[in-house]
C-alpha positions, 0 to 999 in steps of 0.5 A: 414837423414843419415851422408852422405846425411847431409855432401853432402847437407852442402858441397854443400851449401857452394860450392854455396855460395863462388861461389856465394860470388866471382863471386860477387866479380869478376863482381860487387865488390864496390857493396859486399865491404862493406860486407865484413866487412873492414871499408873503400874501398881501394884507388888508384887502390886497387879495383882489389885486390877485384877480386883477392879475388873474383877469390880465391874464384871462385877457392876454391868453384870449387876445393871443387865442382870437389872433391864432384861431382867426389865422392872423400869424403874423399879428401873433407873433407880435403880440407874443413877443409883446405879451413876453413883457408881462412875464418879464414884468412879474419876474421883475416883480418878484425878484425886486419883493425878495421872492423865489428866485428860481420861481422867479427866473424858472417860472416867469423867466421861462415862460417869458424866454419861450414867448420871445422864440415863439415869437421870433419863430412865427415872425420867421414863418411868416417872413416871407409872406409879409416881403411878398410884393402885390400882385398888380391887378390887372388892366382893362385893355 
């Protein structure tokens, strides 16, 4: 299987499931709280910080979604290496709350380490592309 057929299917996968994670998180959240990793439900009116985060993740998954169905690789690249910060973000979150460790680093780690490859693997694919130099276009004599 070439590089970029293996970057596309990686990249969609994780379009899927962010999507599939915050549309959870907008429609249903005390059902996908607890996987989350965080020890307790947040109080009071906190539940709609779940949507927020749920909505986040809606938005992440179409940014990277538009950038790989318009043929943008490159961008994606970027951007999944970027977006990597989120996951690593909600693994901080839940290891400095005194959540689930291996949800924390099995979960979130992961899922963040495999957007960096995926990442670094589309920069890779797209390498060559990006040093290609211009064609100088031609003069009228």
């Amino acid at each position: 299987m070439s590089l970029k057929k293996i970057n596309t299917v990686l990249a969609a996968a994780f379009i899927l499931f962010i999507l599939w994670f915050g549309t959870k998180f907008i429609l249903r959240p005390e059902t996908v709280a607890p996987s989350f990793g965080l020890p307790s439900w947040p109080s009071g009116d906190g539940g709609g910080f779940l949507i927020i985060k749920g909505i986040r993740d809606v938005v992440l998954a179409l940014v990277l979604g538009i950038l790989l169905v318009t043929g943008h690789r490159r961008a994606l690249g970027w951007v999944l290496l970027v977006e990597a910060l989120a996951a690593y973000g909600d693994m901080t979150t839940v290891l400095a709350h005194q959540g689930s460790v291996p949800t924390a680093l099995g979960v979130h780690g992961l899922t963040a380490t495999l957007m960096v490859v995926n990442g670094l693997l589309m920069m890779r694919e797209t390498r060559k592309v990006a040093a290609a130099p211009a064609t100088p276009a031609l003069q009228p004599a």
